[in-house]
N, CA, C and O atoms as a GROMACS GRO file, in nm:
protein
  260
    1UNK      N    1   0.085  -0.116   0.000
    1UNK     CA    2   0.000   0.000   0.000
    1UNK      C    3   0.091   0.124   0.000
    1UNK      O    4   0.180   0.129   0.085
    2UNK      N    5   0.071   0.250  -0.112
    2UNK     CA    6   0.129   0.338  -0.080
    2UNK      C    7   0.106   0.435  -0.015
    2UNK      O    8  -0.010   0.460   0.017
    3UNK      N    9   0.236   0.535   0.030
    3UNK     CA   10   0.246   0.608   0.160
    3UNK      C   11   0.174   0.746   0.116
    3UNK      O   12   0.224   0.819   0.031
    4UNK      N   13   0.068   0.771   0.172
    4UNK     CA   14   0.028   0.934   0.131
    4UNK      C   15   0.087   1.029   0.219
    4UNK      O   16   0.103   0.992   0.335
    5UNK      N   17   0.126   1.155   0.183
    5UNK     CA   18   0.209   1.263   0.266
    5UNK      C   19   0.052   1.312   0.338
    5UNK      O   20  -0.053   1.298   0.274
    6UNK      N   21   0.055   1.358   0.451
    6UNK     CA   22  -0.029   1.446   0.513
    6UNK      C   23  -0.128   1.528   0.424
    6UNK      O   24  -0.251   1.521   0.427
    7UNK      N   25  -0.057   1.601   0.351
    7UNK     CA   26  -0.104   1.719   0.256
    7UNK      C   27  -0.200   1.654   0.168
    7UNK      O   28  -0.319   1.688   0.172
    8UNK      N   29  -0.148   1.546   0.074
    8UNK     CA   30  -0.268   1.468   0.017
    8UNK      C   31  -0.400   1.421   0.050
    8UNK      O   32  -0.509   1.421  -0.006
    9UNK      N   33  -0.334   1.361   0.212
    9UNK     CA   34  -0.430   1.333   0.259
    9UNK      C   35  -0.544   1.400   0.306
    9UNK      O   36  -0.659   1.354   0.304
   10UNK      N   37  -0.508   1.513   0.348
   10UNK     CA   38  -0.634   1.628   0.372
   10UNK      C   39  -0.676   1.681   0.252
   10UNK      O   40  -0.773   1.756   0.258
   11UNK      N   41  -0.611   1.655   0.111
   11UNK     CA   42  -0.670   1.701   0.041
   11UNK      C   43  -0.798   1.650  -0.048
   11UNK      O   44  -0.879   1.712  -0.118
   12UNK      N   45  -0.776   1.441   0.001
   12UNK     CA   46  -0.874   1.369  -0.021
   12UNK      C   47  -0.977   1.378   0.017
   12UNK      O   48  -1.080   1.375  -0.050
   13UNK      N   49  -0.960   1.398   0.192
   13UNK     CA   50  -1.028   1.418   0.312
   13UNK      C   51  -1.181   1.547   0.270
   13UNK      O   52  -1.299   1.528   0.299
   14UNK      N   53  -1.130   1.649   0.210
   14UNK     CA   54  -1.180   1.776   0.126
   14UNK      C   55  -1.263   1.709   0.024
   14UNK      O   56  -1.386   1.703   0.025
   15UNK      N   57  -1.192   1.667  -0.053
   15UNK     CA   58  -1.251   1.615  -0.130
   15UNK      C   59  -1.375   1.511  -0.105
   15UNK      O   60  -1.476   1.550  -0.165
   16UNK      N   61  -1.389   1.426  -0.055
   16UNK     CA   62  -1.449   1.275  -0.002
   16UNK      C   63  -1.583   1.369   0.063
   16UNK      O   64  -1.701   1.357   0.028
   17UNK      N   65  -1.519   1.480   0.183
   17UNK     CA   66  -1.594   1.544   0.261
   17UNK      C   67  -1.741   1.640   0.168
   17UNK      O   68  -1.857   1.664   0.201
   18UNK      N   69  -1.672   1.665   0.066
   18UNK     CA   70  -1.776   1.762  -0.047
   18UNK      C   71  -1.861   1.658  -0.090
   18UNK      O   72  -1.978   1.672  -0.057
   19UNK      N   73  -1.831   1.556  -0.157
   19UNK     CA   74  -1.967   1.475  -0.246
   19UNK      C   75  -2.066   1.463  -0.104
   19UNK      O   76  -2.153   1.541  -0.142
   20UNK      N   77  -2.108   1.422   0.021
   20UNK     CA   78  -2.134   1.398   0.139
   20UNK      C   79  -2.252   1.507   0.087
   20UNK      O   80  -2.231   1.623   0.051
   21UNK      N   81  -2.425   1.414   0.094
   21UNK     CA   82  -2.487   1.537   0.120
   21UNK      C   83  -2.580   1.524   0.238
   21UNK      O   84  -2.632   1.419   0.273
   22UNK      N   85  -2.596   1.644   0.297
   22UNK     CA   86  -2.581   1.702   0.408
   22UNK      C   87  -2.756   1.716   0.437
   22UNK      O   88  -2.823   1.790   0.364
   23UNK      N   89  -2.810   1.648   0.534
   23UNK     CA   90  -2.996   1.706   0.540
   23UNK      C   91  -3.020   1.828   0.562
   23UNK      O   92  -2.977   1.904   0.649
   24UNK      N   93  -3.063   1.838   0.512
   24UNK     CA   94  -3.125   2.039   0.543
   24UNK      C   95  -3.191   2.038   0.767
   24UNK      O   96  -3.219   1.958   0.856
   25UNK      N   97  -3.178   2.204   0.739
   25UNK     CA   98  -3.253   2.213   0.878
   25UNK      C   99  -3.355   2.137   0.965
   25UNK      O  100  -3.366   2.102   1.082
   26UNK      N  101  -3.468   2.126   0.775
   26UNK     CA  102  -3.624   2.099   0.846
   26UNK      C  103  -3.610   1.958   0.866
   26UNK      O  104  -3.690   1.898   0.940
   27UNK      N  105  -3.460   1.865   0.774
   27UNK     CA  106  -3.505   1.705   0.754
   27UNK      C  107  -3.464   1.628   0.853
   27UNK      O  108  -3.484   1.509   0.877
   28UNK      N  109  -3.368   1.758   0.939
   28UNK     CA  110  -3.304   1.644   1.056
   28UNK      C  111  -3.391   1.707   1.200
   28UNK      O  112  -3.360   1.662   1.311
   29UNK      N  113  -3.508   1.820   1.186
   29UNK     CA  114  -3.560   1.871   1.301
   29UNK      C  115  -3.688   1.769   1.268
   29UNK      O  116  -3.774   1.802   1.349
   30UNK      N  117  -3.739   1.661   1.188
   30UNK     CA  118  -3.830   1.576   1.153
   30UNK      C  119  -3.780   1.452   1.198
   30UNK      O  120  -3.850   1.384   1.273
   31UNK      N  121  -3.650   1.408   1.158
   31UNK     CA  122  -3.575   1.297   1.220
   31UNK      C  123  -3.576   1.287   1.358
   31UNK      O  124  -3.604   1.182   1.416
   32UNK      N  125  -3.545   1.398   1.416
   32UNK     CA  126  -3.547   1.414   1.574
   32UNK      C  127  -3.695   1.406   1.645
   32UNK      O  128  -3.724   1.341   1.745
   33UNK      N  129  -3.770   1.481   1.575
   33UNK     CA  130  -3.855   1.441   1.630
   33UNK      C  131  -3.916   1.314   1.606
   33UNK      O  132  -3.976   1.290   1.711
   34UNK      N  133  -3.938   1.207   1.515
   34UNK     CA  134  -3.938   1.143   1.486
   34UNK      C  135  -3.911   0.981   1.602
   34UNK      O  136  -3.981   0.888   1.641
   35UNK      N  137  -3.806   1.017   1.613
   35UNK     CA  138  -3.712   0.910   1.764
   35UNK      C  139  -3.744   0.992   1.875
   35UNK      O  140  -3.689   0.938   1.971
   36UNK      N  141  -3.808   1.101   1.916
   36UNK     CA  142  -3.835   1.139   2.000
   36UNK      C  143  -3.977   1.034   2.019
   36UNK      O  144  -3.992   0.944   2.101
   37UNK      N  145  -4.066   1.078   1.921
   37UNK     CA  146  -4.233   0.956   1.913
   37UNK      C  147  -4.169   0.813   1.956
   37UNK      O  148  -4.187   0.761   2.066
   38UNK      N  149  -4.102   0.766   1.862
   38UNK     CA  150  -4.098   0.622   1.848
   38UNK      C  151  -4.005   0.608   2.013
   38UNK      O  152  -4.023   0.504   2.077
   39UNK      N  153  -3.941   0.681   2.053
   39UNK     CA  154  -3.906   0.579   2.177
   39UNK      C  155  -3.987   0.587   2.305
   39UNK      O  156  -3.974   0.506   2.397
   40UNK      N  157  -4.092   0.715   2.307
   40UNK     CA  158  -4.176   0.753   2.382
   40UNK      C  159  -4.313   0.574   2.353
   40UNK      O  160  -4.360   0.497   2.437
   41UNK      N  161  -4.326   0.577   2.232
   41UNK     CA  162  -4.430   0.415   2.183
   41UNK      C  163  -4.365   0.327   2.211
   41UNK      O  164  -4.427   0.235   2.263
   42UNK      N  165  -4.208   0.306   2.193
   42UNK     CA  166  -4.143   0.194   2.288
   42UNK      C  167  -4.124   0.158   2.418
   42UNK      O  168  -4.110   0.045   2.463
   43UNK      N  169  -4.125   0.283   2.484
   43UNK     CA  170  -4.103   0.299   2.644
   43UNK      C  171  -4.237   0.243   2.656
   43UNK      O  172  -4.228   0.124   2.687
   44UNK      N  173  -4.359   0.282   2.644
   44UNK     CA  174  -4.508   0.258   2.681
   44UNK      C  175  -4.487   0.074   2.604
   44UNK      O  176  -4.498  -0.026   2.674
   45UNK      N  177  -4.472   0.072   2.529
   45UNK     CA  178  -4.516  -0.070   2.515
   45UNK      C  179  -4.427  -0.116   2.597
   45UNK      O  180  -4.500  -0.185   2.669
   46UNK      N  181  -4.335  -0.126   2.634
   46UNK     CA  182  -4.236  -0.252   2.720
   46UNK      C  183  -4.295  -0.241   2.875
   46UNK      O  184  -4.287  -0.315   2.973
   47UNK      N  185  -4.358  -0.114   2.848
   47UNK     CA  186  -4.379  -0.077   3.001
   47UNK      C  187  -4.534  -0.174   3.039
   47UNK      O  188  -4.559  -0.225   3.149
   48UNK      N  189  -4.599  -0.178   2.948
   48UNK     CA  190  -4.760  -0.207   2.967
   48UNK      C  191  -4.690  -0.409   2.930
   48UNK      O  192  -4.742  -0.500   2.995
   49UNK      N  193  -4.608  -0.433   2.853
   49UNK     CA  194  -4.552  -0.553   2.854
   49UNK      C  195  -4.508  -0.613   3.000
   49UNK      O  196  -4.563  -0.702   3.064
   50UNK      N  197  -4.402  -0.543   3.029
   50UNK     CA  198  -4.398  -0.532   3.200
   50UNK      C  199  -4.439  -0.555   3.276
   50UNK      O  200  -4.405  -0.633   3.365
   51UNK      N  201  -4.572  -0.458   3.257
   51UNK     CA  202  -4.687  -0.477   3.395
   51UNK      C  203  -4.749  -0.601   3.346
   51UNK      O  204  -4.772  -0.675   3.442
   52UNK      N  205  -4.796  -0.670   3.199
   52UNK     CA  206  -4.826  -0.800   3.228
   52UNK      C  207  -4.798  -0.947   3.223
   52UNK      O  208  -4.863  -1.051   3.221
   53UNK      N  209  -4.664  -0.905   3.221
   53UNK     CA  210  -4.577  -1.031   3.307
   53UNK      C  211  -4.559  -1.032   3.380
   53UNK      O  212  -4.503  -1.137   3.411
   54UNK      N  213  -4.579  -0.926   3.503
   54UNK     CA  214  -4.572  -0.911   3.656
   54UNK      C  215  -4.666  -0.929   3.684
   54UNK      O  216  -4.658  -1.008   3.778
   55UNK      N  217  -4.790  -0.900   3.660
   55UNK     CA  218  -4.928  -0.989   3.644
   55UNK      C  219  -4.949  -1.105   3.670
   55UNK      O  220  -5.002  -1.155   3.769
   56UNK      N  221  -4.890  -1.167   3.548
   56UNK     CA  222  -4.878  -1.268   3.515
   56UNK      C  223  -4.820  -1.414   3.618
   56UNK      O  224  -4.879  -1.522   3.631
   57UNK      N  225  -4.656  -1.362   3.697
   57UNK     CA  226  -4.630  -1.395   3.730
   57UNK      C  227  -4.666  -1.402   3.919
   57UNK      O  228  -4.650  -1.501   3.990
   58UNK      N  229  -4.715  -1.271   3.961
   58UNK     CA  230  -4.837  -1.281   4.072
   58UNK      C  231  -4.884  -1.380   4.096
   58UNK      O  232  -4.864  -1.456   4.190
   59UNK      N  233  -4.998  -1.391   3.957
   59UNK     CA  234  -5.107  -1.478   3.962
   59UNK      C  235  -5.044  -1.646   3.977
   59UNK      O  236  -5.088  -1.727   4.058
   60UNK      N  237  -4.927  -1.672   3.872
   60UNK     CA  238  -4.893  -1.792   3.879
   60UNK      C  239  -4.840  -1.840   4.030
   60UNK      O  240  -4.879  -1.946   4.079
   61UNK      N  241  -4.747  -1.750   4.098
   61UNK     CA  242  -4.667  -1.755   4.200
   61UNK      C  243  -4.802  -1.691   4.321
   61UNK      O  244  -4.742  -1.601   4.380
   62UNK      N  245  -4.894  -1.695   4.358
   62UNK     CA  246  -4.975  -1.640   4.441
   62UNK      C  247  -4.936  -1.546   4.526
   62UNK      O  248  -4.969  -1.538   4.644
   63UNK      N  249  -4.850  -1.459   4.453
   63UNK     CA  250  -4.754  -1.341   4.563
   63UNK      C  251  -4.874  -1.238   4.527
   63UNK      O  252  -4.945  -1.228   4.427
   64UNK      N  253  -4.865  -1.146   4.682
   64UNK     CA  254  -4.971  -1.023   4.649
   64UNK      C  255  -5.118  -1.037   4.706
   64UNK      O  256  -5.195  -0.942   4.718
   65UNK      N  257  -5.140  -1.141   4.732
   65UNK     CA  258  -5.305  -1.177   4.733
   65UNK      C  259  -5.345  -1.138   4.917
   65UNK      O  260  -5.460  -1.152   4.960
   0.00000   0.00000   0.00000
């Protein structure tokens, strides 16, 4: 493999870095919110999952009564 000097290398780096396109303002303030929803619908489902396997396991194990 050959040796690139520094200088080249940042000049690839420039280069490589330009084709890269970039989301606008509105596409990554949609993204965010976006995983903001979906982990808020994940938290609630694991959570309501949760409560009924602890349920679940109450009832089997007669703890609680």
């Amino acid at each position: 493999m050959a040796k690139t000097n520094p200088f080249q290398f940042l000049q690839q780096v420039r280069a490589e870095g330009a084709k890269v396109t970039w989301p606008s303002r509105r596409e990554t303030a949609i993204t965010t919110v976006m995983v903001f929803i979906l982990s808020a619908v994940a938290s609630l489902f694991f959570f309501v999952a949760d409560q009924f396997f602890a349920l679940g396991v109450e009832l089997l194990l007669g703890i609680g009564m």
